[in-house]
Residue frames as qw, qx, qy, qz and C-alpha x, y, z in Angstrom:
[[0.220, -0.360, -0.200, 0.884, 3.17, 9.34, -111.01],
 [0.222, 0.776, 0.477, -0.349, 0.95, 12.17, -111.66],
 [0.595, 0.431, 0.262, 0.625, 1.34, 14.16, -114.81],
 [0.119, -0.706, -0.333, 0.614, 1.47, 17.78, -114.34],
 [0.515, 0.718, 0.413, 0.222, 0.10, 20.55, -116.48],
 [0.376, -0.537, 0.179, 0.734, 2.49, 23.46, -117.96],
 [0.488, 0.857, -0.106, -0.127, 3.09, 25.92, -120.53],
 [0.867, 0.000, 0.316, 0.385, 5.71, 24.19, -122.52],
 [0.364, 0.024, 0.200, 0.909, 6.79, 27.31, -124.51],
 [0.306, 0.349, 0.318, 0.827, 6.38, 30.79, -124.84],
 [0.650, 0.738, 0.164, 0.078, 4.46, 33.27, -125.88],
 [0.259, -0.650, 0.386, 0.602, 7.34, 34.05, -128.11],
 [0.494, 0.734, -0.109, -0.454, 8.17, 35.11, -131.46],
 [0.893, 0.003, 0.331, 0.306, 9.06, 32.88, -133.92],
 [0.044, -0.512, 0.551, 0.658, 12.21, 33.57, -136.92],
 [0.799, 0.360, -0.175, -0.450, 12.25, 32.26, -139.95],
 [0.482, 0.403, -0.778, -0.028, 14.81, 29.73, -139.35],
 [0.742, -0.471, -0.426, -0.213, 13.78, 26.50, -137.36],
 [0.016, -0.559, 0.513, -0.651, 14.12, 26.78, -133.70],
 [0.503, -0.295, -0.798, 0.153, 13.64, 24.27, -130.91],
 [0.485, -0.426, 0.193, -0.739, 10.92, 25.97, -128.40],
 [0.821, -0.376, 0.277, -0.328, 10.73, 22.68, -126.46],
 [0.585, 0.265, -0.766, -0.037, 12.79, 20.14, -125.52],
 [0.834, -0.459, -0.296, -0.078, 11.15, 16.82, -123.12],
 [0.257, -0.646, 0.662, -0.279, 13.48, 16.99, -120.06],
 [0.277, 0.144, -0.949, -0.039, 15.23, 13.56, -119.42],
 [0.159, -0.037, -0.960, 0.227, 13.42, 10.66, -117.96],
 [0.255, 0.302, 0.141, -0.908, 10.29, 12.62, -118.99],
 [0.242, 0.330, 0.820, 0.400, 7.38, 11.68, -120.90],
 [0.042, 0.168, -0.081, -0.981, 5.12, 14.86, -122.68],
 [0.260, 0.548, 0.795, -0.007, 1.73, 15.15, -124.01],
 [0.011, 0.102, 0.332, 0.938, 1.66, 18.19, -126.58],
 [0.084, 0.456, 0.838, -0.289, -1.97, 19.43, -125.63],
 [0.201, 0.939, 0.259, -0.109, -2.88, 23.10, -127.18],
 [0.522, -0.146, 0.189, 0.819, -0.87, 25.06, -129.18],
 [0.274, 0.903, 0.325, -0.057, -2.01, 28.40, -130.16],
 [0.442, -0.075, 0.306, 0.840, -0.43, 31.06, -132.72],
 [0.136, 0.906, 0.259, -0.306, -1.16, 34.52, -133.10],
 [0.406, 0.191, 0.246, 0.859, -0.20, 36.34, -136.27],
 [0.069, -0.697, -0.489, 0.520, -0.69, 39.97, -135.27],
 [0.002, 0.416, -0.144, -0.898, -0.13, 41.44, -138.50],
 [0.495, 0.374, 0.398, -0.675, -2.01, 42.04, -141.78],
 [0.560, 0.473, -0.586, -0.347, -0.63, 39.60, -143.98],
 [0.961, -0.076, -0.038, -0.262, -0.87, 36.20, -144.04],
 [0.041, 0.666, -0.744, -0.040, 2.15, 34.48, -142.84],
 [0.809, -0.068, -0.572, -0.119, 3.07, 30.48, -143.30],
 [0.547, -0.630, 0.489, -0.256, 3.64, 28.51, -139.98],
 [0.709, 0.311, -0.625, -0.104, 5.75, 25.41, -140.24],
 [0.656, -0.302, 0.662, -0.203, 6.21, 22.77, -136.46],
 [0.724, 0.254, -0.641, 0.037, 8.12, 19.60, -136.42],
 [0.806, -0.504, 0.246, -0.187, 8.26, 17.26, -133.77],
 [0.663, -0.145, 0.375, 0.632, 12.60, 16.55, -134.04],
 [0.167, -0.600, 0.357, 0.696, 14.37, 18.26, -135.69],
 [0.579, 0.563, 0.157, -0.568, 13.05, 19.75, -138.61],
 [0.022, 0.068, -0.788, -0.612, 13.17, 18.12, -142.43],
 [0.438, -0.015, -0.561, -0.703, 9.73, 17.05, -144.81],
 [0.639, -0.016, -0.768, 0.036, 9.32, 13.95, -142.63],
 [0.367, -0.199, -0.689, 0.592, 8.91, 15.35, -139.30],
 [0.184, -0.010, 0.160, -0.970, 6.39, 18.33, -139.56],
 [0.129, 0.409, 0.829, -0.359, 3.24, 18.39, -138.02],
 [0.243, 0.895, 0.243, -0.285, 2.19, 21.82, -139.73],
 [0.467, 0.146, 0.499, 0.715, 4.36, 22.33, -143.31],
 [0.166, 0.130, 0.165, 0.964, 4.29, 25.97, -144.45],
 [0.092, -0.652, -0.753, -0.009, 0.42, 26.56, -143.15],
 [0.092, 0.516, 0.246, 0.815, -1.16, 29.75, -144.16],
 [0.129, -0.704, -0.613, 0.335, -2.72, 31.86, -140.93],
 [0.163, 0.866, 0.390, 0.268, -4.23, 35.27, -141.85],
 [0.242, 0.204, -0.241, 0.917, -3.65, 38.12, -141.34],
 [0.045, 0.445, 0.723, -0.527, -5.67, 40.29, -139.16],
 [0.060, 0.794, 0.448, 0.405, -8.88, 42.02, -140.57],
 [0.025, 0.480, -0.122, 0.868, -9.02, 45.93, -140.51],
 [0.372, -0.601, 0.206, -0.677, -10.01, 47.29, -137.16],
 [0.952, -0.299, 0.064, -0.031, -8.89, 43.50, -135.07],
 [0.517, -0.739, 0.429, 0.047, -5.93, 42.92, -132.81],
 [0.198, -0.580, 0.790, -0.028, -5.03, 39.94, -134.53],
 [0.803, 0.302, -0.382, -0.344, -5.64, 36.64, -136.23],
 [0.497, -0.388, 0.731, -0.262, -5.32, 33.13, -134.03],
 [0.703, 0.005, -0.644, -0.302, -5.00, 29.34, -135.09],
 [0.501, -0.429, 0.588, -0.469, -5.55, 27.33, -132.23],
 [0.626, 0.278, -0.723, -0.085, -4.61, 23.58, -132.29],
 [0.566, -0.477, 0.566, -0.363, -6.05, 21.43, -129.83],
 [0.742, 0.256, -0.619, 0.024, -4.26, 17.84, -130.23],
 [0.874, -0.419, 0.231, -0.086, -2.50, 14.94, -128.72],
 [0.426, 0.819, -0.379, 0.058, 0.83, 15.12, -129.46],
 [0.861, -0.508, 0.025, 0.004, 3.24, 12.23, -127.49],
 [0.688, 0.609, -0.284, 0.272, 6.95, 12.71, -126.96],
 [0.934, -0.143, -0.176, 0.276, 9.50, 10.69, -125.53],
 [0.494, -0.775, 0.038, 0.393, 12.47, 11.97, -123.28],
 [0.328, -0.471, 0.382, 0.724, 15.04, 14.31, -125.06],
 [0.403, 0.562, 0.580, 0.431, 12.68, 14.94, -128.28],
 [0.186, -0.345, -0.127, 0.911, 12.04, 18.41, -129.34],
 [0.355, 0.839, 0.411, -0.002, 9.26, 20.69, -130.89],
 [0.362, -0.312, 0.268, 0.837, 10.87, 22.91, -133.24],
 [0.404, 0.688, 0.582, 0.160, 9.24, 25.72, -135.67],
 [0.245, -0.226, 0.155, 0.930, 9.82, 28.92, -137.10],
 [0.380, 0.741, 0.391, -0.391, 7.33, 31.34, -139.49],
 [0.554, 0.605, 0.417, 0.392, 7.71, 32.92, -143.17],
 [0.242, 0.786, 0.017, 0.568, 8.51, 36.05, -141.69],
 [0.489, 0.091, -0.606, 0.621, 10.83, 37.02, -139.03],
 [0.218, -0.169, -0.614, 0.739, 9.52, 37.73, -135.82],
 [0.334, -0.279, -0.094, -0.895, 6.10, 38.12, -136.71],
 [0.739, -0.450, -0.272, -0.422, 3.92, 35.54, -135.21],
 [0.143, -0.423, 0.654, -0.611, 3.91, 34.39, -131.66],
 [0.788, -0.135, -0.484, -0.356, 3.27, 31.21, -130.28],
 [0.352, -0.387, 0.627, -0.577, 2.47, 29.50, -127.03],
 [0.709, 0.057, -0.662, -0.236, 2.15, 25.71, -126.46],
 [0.546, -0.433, 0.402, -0.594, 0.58, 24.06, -123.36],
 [0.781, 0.011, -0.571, -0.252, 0.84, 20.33, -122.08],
 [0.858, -0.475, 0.131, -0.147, 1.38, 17.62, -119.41],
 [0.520, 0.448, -0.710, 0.161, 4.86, 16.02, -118.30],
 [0.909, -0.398, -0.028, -0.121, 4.90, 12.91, -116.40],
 [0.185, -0.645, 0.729, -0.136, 8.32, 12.58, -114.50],
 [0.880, 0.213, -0.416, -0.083, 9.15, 8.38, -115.62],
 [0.347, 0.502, -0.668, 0.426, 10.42, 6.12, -112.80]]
């Protein structure tokens, strides 16, 4: 079967405590393809993703520093284009350094298995 492309989460704001912004629907297979994060204020905040449920051992991005935004600009973006694979009932989970400041939006293929 054909995969099909989607926005897998968001945009939405992250917390500081981890949160699961994707989980593979059954009998699913995923392909994590772009993830982008926007930190729209003027301090540098950390980002942390895990693929499962978070601990040391499962993060893809561990406390990672995106800017803040320079005077007189909207905003300050990391964009992550990857190949992430993950297996039916897994989850992307992440959270920021400060509550509810950055905002992130994550884009891939799911291929319906069977």
């Amino acid at each position: 079967m054909a995969s099909t492309p989607k926005r897998l989460s968001g945009p939405a704001q992250l917390s500081t405590a981890a949160t699961t912004i994707y989980t593979v629907p059954a009998a699913t297979k995923t392909v994590v393809r772009y993830i982008h994060v926007q930190n729209p204020s003027g301090s540098p905040v950390n980002f942390t993703m895990s693929i499962g449920t978070d601990a040391a051992g499962t993060r893809i991005y561990d406390a990672y520093s995106i800017p803040g935004a320079a005077p007189g600009v909207t905003g300050s973006v990391l964009d992550l284009w990857c190949y992430h694979v993950l297996e039916a009932a897994e989850v992307l989970q992440a959270f920021c350094g400060t509550s509810s400041t950055l905002v992130i939006t994550v884009d891939g293929d799911e291929k319906t298995l069977g």
